[in-house]
N, C-alpha and C positions, 0 to 999 in steps of 0.2 A: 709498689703500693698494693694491698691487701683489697680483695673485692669486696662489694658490699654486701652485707646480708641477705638475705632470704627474706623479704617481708611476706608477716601473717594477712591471712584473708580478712576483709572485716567483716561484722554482721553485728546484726539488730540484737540486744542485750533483753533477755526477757524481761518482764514485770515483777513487781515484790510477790511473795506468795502469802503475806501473811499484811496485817492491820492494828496498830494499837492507837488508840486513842487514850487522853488522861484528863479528868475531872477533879474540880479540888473541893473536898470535902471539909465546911464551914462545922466543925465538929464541938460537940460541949467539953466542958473538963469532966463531966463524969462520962461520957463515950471516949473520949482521950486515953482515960483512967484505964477503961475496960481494953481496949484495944494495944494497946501498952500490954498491960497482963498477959492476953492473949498471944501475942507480936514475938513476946520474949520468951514463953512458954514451949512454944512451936518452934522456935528458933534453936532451943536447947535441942530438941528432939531433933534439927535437923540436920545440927553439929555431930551429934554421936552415931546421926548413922552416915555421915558423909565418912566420919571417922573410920567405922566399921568397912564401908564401902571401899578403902582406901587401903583397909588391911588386906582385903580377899583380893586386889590386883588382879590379874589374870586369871584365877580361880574362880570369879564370879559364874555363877548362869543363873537359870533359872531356878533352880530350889531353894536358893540362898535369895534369894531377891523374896520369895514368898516369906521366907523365916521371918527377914526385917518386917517384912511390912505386918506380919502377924504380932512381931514385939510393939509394934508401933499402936496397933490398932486398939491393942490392952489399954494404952496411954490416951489415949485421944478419941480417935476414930476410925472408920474405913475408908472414908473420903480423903482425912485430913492426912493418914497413911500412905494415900497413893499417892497425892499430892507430895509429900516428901520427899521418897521413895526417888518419882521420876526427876524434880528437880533435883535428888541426890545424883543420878545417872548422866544427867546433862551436865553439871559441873564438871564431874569427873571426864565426861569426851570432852570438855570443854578446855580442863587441866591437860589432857591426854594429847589432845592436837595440839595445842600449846607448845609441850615439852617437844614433841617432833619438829616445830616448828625452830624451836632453841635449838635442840641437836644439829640441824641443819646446817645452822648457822654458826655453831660452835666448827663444826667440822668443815665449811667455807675458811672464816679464820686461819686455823689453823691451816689449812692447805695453804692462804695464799701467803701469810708470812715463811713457810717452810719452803716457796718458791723462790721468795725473795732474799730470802736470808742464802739459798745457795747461790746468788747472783755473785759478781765482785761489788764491790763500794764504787759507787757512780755509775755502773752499768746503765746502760739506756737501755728499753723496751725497744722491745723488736718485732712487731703484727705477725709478718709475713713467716717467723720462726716460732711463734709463739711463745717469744719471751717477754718475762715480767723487768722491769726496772729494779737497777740492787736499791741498796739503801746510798745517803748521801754522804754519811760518817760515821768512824767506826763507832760512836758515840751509841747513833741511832742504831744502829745494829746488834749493840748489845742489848740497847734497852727492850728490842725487841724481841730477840733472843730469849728474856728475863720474861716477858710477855707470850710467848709461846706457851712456854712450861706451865705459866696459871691458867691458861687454857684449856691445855690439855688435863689438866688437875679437873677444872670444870666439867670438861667434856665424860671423864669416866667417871662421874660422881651422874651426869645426866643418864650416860649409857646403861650404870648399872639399877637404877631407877626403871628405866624402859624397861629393861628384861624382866621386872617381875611383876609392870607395869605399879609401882609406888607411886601416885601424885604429890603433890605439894600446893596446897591450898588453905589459902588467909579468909575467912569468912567473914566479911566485913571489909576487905582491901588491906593490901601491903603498903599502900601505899598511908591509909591511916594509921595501922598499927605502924611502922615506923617513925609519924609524926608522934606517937605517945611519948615518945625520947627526945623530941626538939619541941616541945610546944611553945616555945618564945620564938624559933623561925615557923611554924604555922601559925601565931598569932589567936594560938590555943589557951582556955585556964584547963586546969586537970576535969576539974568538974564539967566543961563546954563540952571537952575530949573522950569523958566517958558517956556523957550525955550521946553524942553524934557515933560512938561507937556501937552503942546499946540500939539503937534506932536501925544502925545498919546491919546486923545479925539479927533484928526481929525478922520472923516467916510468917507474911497474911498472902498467901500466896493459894488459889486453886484453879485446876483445870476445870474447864468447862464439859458437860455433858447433853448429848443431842437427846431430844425427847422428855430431857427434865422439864419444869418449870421455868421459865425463863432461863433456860442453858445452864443453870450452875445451881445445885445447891447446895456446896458449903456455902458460898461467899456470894449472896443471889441481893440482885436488884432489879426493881420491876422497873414497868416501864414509865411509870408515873418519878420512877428517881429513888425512890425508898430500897433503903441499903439496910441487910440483915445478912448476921455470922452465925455461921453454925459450931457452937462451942466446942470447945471438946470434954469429954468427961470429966476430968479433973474440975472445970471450971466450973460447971453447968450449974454453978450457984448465983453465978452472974446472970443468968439468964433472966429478959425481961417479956419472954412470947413462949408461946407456947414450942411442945418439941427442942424443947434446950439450944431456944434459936436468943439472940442479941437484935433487937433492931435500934439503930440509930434515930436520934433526933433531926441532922441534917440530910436535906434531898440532895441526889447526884444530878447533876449537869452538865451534861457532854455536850460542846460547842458546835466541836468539829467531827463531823459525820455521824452526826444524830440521829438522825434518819436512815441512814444506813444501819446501825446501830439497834436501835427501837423496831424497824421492820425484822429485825434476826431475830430478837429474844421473843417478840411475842409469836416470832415461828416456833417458839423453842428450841432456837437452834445453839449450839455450844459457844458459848464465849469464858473464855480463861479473866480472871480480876485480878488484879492485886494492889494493895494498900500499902501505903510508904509512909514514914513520915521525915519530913525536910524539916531539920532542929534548925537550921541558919537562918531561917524564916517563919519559924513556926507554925508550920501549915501541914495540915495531910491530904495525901491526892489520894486519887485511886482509879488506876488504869484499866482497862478496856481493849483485850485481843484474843481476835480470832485470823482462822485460816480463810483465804481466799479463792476461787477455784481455778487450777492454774489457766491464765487467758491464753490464745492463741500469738503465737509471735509472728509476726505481718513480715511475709520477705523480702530482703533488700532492696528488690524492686522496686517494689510499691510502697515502700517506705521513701522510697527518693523518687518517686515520681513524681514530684512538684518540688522539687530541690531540696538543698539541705542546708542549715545553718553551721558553717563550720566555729569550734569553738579550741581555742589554744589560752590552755590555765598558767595560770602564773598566780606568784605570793601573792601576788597585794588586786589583782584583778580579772575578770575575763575578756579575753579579746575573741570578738565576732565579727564573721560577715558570713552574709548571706551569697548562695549561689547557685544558678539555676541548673534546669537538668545537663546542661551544655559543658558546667564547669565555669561558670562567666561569672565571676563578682559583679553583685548587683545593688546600687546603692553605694552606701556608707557603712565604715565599721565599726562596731559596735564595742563601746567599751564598761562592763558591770563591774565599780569597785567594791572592796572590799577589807575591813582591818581585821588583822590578825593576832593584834596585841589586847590583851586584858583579860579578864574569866572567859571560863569556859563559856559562859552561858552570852558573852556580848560577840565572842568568836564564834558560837552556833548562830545568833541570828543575827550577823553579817553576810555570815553563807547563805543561809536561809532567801536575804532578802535580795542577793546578788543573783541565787536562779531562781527566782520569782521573776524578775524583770528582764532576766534571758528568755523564759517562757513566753513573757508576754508580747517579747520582742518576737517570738517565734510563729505566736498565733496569727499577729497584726501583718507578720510580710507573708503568709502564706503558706509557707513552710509546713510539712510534716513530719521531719526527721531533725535532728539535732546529732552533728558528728564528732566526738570526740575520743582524745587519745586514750588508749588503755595502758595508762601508764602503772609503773612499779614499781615504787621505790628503795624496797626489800635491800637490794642488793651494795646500794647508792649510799648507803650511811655508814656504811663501816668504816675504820679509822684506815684502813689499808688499802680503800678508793681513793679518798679524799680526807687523808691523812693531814696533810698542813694548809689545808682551805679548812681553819675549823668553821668559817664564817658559812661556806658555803655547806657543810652539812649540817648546821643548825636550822638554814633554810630547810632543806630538804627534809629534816626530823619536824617543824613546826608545821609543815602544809600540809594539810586533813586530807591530803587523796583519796582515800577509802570514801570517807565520810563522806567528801564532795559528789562521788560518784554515787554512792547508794543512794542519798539524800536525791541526786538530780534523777534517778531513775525511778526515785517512787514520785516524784512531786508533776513528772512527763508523766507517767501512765496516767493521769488522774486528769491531766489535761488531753491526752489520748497524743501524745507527742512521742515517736520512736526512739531510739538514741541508738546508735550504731558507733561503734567502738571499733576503731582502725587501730594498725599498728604505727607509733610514735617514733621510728626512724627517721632520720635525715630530716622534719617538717619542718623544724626552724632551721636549718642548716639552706637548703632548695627553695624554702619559701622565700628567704632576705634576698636570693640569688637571682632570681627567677618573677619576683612578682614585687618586693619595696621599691625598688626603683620605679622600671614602670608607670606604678600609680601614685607615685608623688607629684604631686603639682603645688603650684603656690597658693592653693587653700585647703589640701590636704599633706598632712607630715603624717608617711605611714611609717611604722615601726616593725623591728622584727617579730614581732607577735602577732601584729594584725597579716602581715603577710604568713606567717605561719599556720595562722586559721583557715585562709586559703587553700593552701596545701592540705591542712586537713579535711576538708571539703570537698576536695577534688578526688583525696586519695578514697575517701568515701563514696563518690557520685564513678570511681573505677577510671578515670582519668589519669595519665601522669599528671605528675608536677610540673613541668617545665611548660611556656605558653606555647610552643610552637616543637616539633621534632620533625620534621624537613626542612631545609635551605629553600630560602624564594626564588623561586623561578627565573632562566633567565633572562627572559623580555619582560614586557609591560604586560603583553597579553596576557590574558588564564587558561592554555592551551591544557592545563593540569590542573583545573579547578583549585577548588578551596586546598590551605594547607590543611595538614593533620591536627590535632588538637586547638581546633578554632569554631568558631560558631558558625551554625548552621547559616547557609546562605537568605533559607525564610525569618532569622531571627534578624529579629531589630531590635535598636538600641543596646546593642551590646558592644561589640568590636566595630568602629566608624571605621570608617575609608581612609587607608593613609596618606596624606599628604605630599602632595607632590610639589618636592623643592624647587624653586626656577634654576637653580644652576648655577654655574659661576657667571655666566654671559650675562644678566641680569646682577646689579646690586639694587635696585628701587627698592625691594619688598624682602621683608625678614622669609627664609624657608620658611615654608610651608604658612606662606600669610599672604598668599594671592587671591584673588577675585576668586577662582576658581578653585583653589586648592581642596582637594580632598575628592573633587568632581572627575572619576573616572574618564566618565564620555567628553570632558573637554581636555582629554593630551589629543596630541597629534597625531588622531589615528584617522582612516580614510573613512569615507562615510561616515564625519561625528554629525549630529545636525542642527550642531549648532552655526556649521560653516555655512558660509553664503553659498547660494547653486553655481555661480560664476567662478569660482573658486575651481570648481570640479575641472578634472581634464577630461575631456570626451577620448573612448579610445580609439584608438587607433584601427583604421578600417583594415582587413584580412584582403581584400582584394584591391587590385586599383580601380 
């Protein structure tokens, strides 16, 4: 049998470093009109130079970065230029990490069919050699075979891209421009389809700037709510304010972090805008972000010095329980559902509203940490893990991991809650072993997951897993005190007294359901006091 891993250290997961808030903008049809014009104008310009961007690859620096944004400024602006420009650079390291990210994984593939394919037909895995499984028929082995080589097709079509650093970027999503060819399965007319595509290649996009006027002036809103666009040249016929500014009819109101929000700009301090418009509902928003200053990350310690919430994720809910600095499940476990079937938009606030009330579950028992797995599922979807479980990698492709965890670590720091990230070995494996039984009784059914929260709880608070790692003593006495991984002998209510069975000499009373059971001081030891004094033997005199 193959040993076990090397588990990672855990620790405290820093806080977001940045903040967007979004407002939705009750707009006229002639602000509509204008914003549109403007949307699609700056949009062209941001297409030709991502284009351009895309040609220099690896050639780019800095001279050629000034050229564009000089071509750009002729057109537009100098604002509205950098503004491009940088979003044009962001895409591109965006496309960039991306493709390495692909490569990666093109070149995983192929390795692990190219291990398997040199297996025999039925060969079994082997840990302790470091063999893979063959395949199960010649069938599958060719198909896979066949599968290899479009791989490798793939992968040198990736590689040679890399080398001259070439992107590959759909402005507006692939995944739109692909439904332009199925619009009866997206439930598209042509006209919906150009509409929503037009909308998504608009740029009302600008960085904010510290010292200006309320942080930004392309795209500036005071603090009263009132929203004006700084045109660009071509347009400035549109223009309804002085300075070839646009100001809208409707006011901006931000709900959420208002305050925060309203006290930055009238410091004048930088906040980034940008304006959308959602064709599926006919509404325009317009978002609100800036950078935050990075906060201090509190250590392990003192993040767990009042215990920690362990948390173990699953598809459809979270299981919790709380425990103290000891390692001691405390209470009841915790369970936050959740549906993962429908739009995006009823699958973002399911989660939403599932660590809302893990939060809140966290404040109420006391807690200042929250422990969860650092899980990663990168690896776990590919056809040649879990090849003929396709049920089980669907799971694993539908569960927002990332999501869950970014989301729960910005929505803790704002409640001032840690979240510390252990390593996710063995935790359902030693938890079901170690701690489900145990705590079942006949008004609680635990499960592998609630005990697996455990585990992770424990592995957080620096505890093993298992309740106990010495063998009990061999008398009755405590000649060698408390065992190891058990509660402090000042804690109460944690670990009671175990019961002491009457024996088989006794059938009256079910083990452990005597008058006495559980009462240390009443076994048969000398000096109990609860014994009568005539009871005692006087001893024995040393002289006659």
């Amino acid at each position: 049998m193959g040993g076990l891993r090397e588990l990672a250290a855990s620790f405290v997961v820093p806080g977001p470093a940045g903040v967007a808030i979004r407002g939705r903008l009750r707009v006229s049809a002639s602000d509509a009109a204008v914003l549109a014009e403007v949307g699609v104008f700056l949009g062209s310009l941001a297409a030709s130079d991502l284009a351009e961007r895309s040609r220099q690859g690896l050639a780019h620096d800095a001279a050629s970065w000034a050229v564009r944004k000089r071509a750009l400024t002729g057109t537009s602006s100098a604002r509205w230029a950098g503004s491009i420009t940088k979003a044009t650079h962001d895409q591109w390291a965006l496309a960039r990490r991306g493709q390495a990210a692909h490569m990666d994984w093109l070149r995983r593939q192929v390795a692990s069919i190219q291990a398997r394919l040199a297996r025999p037909l039925g060969a079994k895995a082997d840990k302790r050699e470091g063999l893979v499984r063959g395949y199960a028929s010649r069938g599958e082995w060719h198909a896979k075979a066949r599968r290899l080589q479009a791989l490798k097709v793939r992968l040198a079509v990736v590689e040679a891209d890399w080398a001259v650093g070439r992107v590959r970027v759909v402005r507006g999503g692939k995944k739109l421009a692909h439904a332009r060819h199925h619009l009866a399965a997206a439930g598209l007319s042509e006209q919906a389809w150009r509409k929503r595509w037009q909308a998504e290649r608009m740029f009302l996009a600008a960085d904010g700037e510290s010292g200006k006027q309320f942080g930004n002036e392309t795209i500036r809103v005071t603090d009263t709510g009132r929203l004006s666009v700084k045109l660009p040249a071509p347009l400035a016929h549109l223009a309804n304010a002085s300075r070839g500014r646009y100001v809208l009819d409707a006011a901006v109101a931000f709900q959420h972090r208002g305050e925060e929000w309203r006290d930055r700009i009238t410091a004048n301090r930088a906040v980034a805008y940008r304006i959308h418009h959602d064709t599926a509902r006919g509404r325009w928003y317009v978002t609100a972000s800036w950078q935050r200053a990075a906060s201090t990350v509190l250590a392990l310690e003192a993040a767990l010095a009042r215990g920690v919430v362990g948390v173990d994720m699953n598809d459809d809910h979270l299981a919790a329980w709380r425990l103290d600095g000891h390692g001691n499940p405390v209470g009841e476990p915790q369970r936050f559902f959740y549906d993962l079937t429908g739009s995006t938009d009823h699958r973002d606030a399911q989660l939403r509203h599932a660590l809302s009330r893990l939060l809140h579950y966290t404040r109420r028992c006391g807690a200042a940490a929250i422990a969860l797995e650092d899980l990663d599922f990168a690896t776990e979807k590919s056809r040649e893990k879990h090849g003929r479980n396709k049920r089980f990698r669907r799971l694993l492709s539908r569960f927002p991991i990332s999501k869950l965890k970014a989301r729960l670590v910005s929505m803790a720091a704002e409640q001032g809650i840690a979240i510390v990230a252990v390593d996710p070995a063995y935790t359902s494996r030693w938890g079901a072993q170690h701690w489900q039984k145990p705590l079942t009784t006949s008004t609680r059914q635990m499960s592998r997951h609630d005990a697996a929260s455990i585990a992770v709880g424990r592995r957080a608070l620096g505890h093993p897993i298992r309740r106990r790692t010495a063998p009990p003593h061999p008398d009755q006495s405590d000649p060698g005190g408390h065992r190891t991984v058990q509660a402090r002998p000042e804690a109460r209510r944690r670990e009671e007294t175990r019961p002491h069975p009457p024996g088989p000499r006794t059938r009256c009373v079910l083990p452990g359901g005597g008058a006495k059971a559980g009462d240390q001081g009443a076994q048969d030891r000398s000096g109990h006091p609860a014994e009568h004094q005539f009871w005692h033997q006087d001893s024995l005199p040393l002289s006659p």
